[in-house]
N, C-alpha and C positions, 0 to 999 in steps of 0.2 A: 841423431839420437845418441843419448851415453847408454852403454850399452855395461849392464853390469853383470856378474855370472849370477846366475837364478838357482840356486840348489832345489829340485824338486823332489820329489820321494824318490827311495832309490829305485824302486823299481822302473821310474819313469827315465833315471839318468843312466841303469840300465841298457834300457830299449833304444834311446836315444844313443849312447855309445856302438850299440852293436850295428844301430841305421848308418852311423859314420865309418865305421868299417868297412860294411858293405858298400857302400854306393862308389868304393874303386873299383868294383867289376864290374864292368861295361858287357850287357845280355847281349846276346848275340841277336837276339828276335824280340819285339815290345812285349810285355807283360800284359798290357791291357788291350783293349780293343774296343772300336766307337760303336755304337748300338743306336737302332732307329727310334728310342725313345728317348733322346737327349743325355747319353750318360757313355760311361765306359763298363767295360766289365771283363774280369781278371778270371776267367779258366781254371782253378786252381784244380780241377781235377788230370789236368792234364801237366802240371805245371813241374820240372826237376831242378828249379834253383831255389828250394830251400833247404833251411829256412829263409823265410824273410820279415822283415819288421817294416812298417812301414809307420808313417801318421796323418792325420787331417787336422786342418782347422775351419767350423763353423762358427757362427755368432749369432745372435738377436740384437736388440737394445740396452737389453739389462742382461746378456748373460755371453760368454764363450765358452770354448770347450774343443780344447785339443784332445782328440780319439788316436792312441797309440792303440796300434794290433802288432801282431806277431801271427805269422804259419807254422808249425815246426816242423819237420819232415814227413810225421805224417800226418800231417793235412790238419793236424788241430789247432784250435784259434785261442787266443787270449788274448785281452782287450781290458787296455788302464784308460781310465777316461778321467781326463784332467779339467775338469769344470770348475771356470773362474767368474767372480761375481766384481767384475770392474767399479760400480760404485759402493761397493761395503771395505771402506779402509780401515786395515785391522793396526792394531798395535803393535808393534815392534816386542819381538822376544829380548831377552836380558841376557841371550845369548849372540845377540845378531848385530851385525853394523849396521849403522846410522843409516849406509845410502839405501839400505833395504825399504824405508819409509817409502822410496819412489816405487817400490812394486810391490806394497804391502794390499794386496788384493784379497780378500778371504775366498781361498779355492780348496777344495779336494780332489784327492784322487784316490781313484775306487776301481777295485781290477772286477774278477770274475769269482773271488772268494764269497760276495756277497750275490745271492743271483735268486728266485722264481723257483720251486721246483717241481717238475713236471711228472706225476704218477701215471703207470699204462700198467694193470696186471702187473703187482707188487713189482713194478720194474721200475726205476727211476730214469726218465729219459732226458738226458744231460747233452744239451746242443753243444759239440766238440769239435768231431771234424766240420770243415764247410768245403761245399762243391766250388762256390765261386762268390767273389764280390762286384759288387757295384757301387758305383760313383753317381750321384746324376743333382747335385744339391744335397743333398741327402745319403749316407753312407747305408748299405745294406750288404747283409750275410746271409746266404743261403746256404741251411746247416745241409749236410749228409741225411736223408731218411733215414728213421728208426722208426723197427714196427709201424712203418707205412703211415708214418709221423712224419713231416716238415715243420721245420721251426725256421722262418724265417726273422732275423734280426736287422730293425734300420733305426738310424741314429738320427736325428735333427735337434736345433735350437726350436725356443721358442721366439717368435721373431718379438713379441711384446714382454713375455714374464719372466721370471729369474730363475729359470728353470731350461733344464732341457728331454727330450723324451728320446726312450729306448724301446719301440713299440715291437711287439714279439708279437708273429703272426703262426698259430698252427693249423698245420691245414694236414686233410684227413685224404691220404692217395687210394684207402683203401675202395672194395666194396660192402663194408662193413661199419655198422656205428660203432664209434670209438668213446667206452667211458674213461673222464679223467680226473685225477684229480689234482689240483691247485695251489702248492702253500707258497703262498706271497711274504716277499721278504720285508724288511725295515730296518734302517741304521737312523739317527736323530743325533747331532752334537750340536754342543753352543758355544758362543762364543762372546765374551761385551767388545764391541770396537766402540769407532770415533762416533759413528749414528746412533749405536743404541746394541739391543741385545741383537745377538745374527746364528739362525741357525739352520745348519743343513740340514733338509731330510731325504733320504734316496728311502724309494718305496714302490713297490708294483700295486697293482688295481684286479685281481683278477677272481673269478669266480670261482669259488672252491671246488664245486663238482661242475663237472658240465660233458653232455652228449652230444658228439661233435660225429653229423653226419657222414654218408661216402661223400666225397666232394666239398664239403666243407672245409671253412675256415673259422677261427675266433682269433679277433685280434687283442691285445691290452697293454697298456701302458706300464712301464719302470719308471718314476720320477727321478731324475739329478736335481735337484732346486734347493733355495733358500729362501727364508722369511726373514724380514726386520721385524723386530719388535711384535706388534698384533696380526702384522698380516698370518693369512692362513693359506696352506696349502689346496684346499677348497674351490682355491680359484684355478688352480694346475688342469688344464683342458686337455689332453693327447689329441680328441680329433681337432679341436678347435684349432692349436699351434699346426698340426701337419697341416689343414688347410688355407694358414697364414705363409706359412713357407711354400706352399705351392702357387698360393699369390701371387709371391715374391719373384718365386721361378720365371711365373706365363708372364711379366712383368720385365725379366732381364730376356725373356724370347723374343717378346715383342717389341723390343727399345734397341735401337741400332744393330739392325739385323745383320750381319754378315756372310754372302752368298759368295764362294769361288770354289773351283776345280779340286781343290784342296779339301779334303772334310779336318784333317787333324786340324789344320789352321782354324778350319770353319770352327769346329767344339773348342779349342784351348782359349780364342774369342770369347765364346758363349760362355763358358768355365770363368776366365778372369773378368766380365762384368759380374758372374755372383760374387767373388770373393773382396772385389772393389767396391761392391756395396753393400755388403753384408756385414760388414765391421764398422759402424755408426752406430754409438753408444748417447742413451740421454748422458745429462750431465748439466751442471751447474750455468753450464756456457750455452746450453741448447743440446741440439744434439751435434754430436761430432763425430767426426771420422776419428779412426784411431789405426794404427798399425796394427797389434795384436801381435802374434807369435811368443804368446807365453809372457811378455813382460811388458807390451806398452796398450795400457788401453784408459778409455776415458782422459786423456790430453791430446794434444795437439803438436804436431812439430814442424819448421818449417821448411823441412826437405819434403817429407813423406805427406802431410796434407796441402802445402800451400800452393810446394811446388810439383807436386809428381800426382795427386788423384783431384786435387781443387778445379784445374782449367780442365779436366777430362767430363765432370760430371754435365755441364751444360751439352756438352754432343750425345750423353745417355738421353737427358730428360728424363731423369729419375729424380721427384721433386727431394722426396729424401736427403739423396746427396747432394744435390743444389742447394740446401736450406743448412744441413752439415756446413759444406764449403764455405759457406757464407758469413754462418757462425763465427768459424777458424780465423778467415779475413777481418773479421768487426774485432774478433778479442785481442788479436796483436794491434789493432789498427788502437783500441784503449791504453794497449801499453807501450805507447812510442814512447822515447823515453824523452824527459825535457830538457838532458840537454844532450851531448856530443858524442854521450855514449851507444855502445853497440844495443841492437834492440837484444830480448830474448828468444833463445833459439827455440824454445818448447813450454807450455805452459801443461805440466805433469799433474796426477791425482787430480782429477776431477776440476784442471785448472789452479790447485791450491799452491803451486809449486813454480816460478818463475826461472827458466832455467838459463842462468843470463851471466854466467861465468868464463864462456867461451864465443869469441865472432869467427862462426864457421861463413862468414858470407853471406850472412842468412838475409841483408838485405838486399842481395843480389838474388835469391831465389826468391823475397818476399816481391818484388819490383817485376819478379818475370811471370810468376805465378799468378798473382791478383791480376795482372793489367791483363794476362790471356783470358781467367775466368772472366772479368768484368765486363771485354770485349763480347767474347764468345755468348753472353749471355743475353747480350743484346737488349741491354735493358739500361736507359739515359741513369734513370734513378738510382740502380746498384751501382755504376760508376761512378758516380757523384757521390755517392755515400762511401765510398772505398778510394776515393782521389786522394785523401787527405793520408792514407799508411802506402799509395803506391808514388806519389808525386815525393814525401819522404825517402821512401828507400832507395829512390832512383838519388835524391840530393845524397844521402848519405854515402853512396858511392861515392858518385863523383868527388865529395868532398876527403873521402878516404883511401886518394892512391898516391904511388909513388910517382919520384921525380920524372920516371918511363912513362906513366899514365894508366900501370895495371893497378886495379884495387887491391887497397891493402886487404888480408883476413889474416886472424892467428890459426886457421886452419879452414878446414872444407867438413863436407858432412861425413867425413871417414875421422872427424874427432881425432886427429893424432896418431892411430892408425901405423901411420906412413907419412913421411915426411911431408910437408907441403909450402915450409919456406914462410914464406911471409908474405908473400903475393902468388896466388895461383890462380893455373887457366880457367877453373870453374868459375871461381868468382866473378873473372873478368868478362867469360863470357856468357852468363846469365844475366852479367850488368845489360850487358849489350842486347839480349833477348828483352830484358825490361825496359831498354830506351825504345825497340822496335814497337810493341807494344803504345809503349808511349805516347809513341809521336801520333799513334794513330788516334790514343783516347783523346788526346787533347788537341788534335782536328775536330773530332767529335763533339770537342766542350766548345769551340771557336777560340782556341787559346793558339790563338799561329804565331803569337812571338816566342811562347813556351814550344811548339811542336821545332818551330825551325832553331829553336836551342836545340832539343833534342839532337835531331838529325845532324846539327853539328858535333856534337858527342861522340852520335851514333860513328859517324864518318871516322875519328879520331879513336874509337876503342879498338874499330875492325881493323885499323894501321897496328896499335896495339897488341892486337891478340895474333899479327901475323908479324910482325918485324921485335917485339918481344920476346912473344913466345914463340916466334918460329925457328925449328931448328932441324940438326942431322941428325938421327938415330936410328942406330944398326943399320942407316947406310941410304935410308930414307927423306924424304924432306917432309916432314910432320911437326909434334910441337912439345918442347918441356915444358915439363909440367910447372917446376917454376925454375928460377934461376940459375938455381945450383944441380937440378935436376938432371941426372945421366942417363939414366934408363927410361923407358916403355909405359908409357900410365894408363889406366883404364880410360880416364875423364878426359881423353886429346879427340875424345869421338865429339865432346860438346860443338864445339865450331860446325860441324858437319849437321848436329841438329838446328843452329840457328840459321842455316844455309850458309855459310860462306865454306868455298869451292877454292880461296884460295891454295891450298895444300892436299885436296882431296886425295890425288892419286896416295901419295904417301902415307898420307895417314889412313886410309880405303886398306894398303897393303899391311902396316902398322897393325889395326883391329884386326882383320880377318885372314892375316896368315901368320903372323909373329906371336898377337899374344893369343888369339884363338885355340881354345880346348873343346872336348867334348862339353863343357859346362858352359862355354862361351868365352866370354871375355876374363883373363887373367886381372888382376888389378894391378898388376906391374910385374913386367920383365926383366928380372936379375940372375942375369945368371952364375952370382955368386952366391943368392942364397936359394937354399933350398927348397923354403916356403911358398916363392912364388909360386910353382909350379901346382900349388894347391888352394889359393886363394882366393875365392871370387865374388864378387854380388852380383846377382843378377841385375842391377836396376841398370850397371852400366851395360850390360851387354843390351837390355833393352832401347836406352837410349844410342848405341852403336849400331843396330838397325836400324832404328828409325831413319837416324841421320844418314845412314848409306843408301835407303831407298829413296831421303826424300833431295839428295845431289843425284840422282838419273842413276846409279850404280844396283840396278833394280835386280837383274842376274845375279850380279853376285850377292847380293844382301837377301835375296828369296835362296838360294843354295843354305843358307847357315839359319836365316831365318823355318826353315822345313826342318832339316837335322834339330835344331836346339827345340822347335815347339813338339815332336815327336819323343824328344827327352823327357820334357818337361808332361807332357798329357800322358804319355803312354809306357815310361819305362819305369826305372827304379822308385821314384821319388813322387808321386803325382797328388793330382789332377793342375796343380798353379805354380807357376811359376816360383821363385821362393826369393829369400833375402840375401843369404851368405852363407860359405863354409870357407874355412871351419868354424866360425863367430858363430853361434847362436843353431848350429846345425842346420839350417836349410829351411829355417821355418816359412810357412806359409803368411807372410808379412803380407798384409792388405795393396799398398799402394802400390807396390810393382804391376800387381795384377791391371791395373790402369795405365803404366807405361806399355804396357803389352799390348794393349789395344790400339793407345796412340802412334805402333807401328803403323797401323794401318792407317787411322784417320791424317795424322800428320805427316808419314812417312809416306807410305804407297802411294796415295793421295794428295799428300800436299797442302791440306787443306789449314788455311789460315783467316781468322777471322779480319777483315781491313777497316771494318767500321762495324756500325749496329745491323745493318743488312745487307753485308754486301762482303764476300770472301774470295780468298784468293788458291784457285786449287792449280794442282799441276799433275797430274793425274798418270800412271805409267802401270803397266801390264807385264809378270816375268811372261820369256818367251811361251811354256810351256801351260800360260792359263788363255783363254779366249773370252773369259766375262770374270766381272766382279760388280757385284752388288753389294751399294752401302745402304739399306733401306730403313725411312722411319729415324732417319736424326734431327735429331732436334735443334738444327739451326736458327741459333737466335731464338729459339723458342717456339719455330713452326717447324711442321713436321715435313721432311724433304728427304730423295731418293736420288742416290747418285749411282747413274748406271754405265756402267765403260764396258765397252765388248772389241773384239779385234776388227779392223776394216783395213783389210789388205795391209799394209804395211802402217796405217797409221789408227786409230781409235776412232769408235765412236761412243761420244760421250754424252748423255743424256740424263739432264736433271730437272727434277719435278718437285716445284714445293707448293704444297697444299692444295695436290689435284691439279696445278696447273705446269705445262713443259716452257720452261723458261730457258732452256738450251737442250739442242739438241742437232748435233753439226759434229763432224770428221775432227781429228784434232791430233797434232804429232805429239808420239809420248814424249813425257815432259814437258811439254810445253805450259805455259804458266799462263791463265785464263781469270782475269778478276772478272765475277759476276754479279749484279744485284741481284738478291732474292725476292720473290713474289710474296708481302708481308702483310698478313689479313688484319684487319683492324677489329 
């Protein structure tokens, strides 16, 4: 993605500076802690490390909304809510540069100046401090009692309208009926964009007077939302949306369950299926995935949808995301280009926007991305209708490398970033993930002259990416990143995820002792400059696990795997995983939260689709778990339970799809098991 600086109110760039400062002090104990109703929840009555700032990002269809809080030391809360309307594309100010077009979204943000206000006995009761928050889909504040008053505060999207709800619950501790009174607020601005007129309105719902029992409760609603043109606010539901979003929730509970010894792991799982699939916006294209974190929503791009949440969503079975993914693949697959040139890497605003200035490789992620979904999905029809942008990308390589055989790109998905020459290992080796794929879709189509091309390819890249790219650094045998490269790169973990083991140890050493931070993965190791030592994206240290667990190095990739998922759920910065810092502050960027998963299904597991029904796992246990359950995947589109437990020195591994045990036998870890699935007609 290009990533440009987003100036937002200040107070938002504020809160954001002060979260960047903080997050170099490493708590000595997690912040949050896991709760039996599916969520976390933060103590702050107990809590001596503030202040602290912290943020979220939620979404629906039609709306997002980053929620920036602050604690201050003593216990008081403040809250900017940055609510963006991804399909109303505003007009460019006469003060603004051009590139601003690409994030020209009509959003506001709205702190605590404008709020409800609560009467008790000419008292005004003002929800300030809070005792504690929680996380669980849904963001809640529970205030401090006043006058035997609670106010509790929880924030969600609306999963369908353009709007999002701030539902204020007071509940009565007393033994005493409590009279109150009510004045509801309203702000209304407009705006003309490119659709028509657009106008926000932020508004509460609440009863002016009301007798609020011992023991009682009344709930009401705060509107964030926007209308185009005639629509009307009318349609704004608080209970209707909260019971869409709990939908949503019983929906990412019951879709690829994940059961081990671990519970942080077990929730930071259950955590990044919501934020994987909660960020799918309508749009002109259908609906689509989008990344989010403040500036990319309603487009497509093809690192973060094609190739990083596109092959993940067929092992949800979340039809949603499936029909997103799908989208993403058809609208690049329209715009191959006709002739020699690179495809586009992102199709921006609502798709209106071709972003085809730069070949990050992108047909080497498009080649590796589509042929896994296509697989994975297990469906003759969606391959065949997707053969035509994946049998492309895979030519386009090949026909785009050097006189060595590594593919050419003018850069990788870090846009320039950092250096990257003019042939690098990503490219080469998602080429090579796109031919493995390959070979198998077009066994599938009975194309064996095309498959055993493939495999000859195949053969000739892995010579490629190890006698190329393989190299010494700091003393290692791992891999430059390109030619001219001297130092440590984040992207040497790639090969590790397509399984080749030729340089493992080295590069195994390389990730997880050399560039290894409390953040994870550095994105390069120089120790001339200073930067490094603070740079990172999470997606690589995602994909750096995956690929250590799924070469047998299970011990050590669950050691860093347990430290980094306890960071990420439980300490400074939470509930998901995030993008980058210092780039974009750490935002909660959607499709990481889908590499995070595929630790497990790809990594721990191994599991690879080999045809339309029939996968290849390889299955492996750290020492210190005795069971893992992957329950409710949606293999190929039936529903299947992979059950691995210890059995004396070697596993027992037991898989059930759809009701029926189609294995169930001893098996050494790692050991690599193709099996046909039981496929109900």
């Amino acid at each position: 993605m290009t990533l440009h600086k987003l100036i937002l109110f200040v107070i938002i760039s504020i809160s954001c500076t002060a979260f960047a400062q903080e997050k170099h002090t490493e708590p000595t104990t997690p912040y949050w802690k896991i709760t039996n109703r599916k969520s976390i929840v933060w103590d702050v009555t107990k809590e001596k490390r503030l202040p602290h700032q912290e943020n979220i990002e939620m979404a629906g269809k039609n709306v997002a909304s980053i929620i920036y809080y602050q604690i201050d030391e003593n216990k008081e809360l403040s809250i900017t809510r940055d609510v963006i309307f991804p399909q109303l594309r505003t007009y460019n100010k006469s003060n603004e540069p051009d590139w601003k077009k690409y994030r020209a979204y009509f959003r506001k943000s709205i702190s605590d100046q404008i709020a409800p206000s609560i009467a008790y006995k000419n008292k005004i009761i003002v929800p300030s401090t809070v005792d504690s928050v929680e996380i669980g889909g849904m963001l809640t504040f529970y205030h401090t009692p006043i006058e035997d008053l609670q106010i509790i505060r929880t924030i969600y999207p609306s999963m369908e309208g353009r709007y999002i709800v701030e539902r204020w619950e007071i509940k009565n501790l007393s033994q005493t009926t409590k009279e109150l009174s009510i004045s509801n607020c309203k702000l209304r601005q407009s705006e003309v964009g490119y659709k028509g007129q657009y106008t926000f309105e932020m508004f509460s719902d609440a009863s002016e007077q009301l007798n609020l029992s011992p023991g009682a409760s009344y709930s009401f609603p705060v509107y964030y939302g926007a209308t185009l043109n005639t629509e009307e606010t009318a349609n704004f539901d608080f209970r209707k949306a909260e019971q869409q979003r709990k939908d949503f929730l019983t929906t990412m509970q019951n879709n690829l369950i994940l059961e081990t010894p671990d519970k942080t792991i077990n929730m930071l799982f259950y955590f990044s299926k919501i934020r994987a699939s909660e960020s799918i916006f309508n749009s002109s294209m259908g609906l689509v995935h989008s990344p989010g974190g403040g500036n990319y929503y309603v487009g497509i791009w093809a690192n973060d949808q094609v190739e990083y949440s596109g092959p993940f969503f067929p092992y949800l079975g979340y039809k949603t995301g499936n029909t997103a993914a799908y989208n993403t693949y058809i609208h690049f697959q329209k715009n191959i280009p006709v002739d020699t040139t690179a495809i586009a890497y992102a199709f921006e605003v609502d798709g209106n926007f071709e972003m085809n200035h730069l070949d990050r490789g992108d047909a080497a992620m498009i080649a590796y991305g589509a042929s896994h979904y296509a697989l994975a999905s297990g469906n003759q029809k969606t391959a065949n209708e997707l053969w035509p942008l994946i049998s492309w990308s895979l030519e386009y390589c090949h026909n785009h490398r050097n006189k060595f055989g590594a593919v050419r790109s003018e850069s990788d998905e870090m846009e320039g970033r950092i250096p990257t020459g003019n042939a690098n290992l990503s490219t080469s080796t998602l080429y090579y993930g796109g031919l493995k794929y390959g070979i198998r879709l077009a066994e599938e189509q009975n194309m064996k002259d095309l498959a055993k091309t493939y495999k000859t390819r195949l053969s000739a890249m892995e010579n490629v990416i190890n006698d190329y790219f393989g190299a010494t650094l700091e003393g290692l045998e791992t891999y430059k990143y390109f030619e001219e490269n001297k130092h440590l790169r984040h992207w040497i973990c790639l090969p590790l995820s397509m399984g080749i083991t030729t340089r493992k140890k080295g590069t195994i050493d390389a990730l997880l002792d050399k560039l290894w931070t409390e953040n994870g993965v550095l994105v390069e190791l120089n120790h001339d400059v200073d930067t490094s030592s603070t740079t990172f994206w999470d997606r690589a240290t995602l994909y750096a696990l995956q690929g250590v667990m799924k070469v047998g190095e299970t011990d050590r990739g669950f050691k860093k795997l347990s430290a980094f998922s306890e960071k990420r759920l439980l300490g400074d910065h939470v509930p998901y995983v995030v993008e980058a810092y210092p780039e974009n502050n750490m935002k909660h960027l959607s499709a990481e939260s889908a590499l995070y998963c595929r630790i497990i299904t790809e990594g721990l597991l191994g599991l690879e689709p080999l045809g339309f029904n029939k996968i290849r796992i390889t299955p492996s246990l750290p020492t210190t778990w005795d069971y893992l359950k992957l329950k409710n995947i949606a293999l190929f589109g039936q529903k299947t339970d992979i059950l691995l437990s210890r059995d004396l020195k070697k596993l027992r591994l037991k898989i059930i799809c759809n009701e029926k045990i189609i294995f169930d036998n001893s098996v050494a870890p790692n050991e690599q098991l193709d099996i046909v699935l039981h496929i109900k007609n």
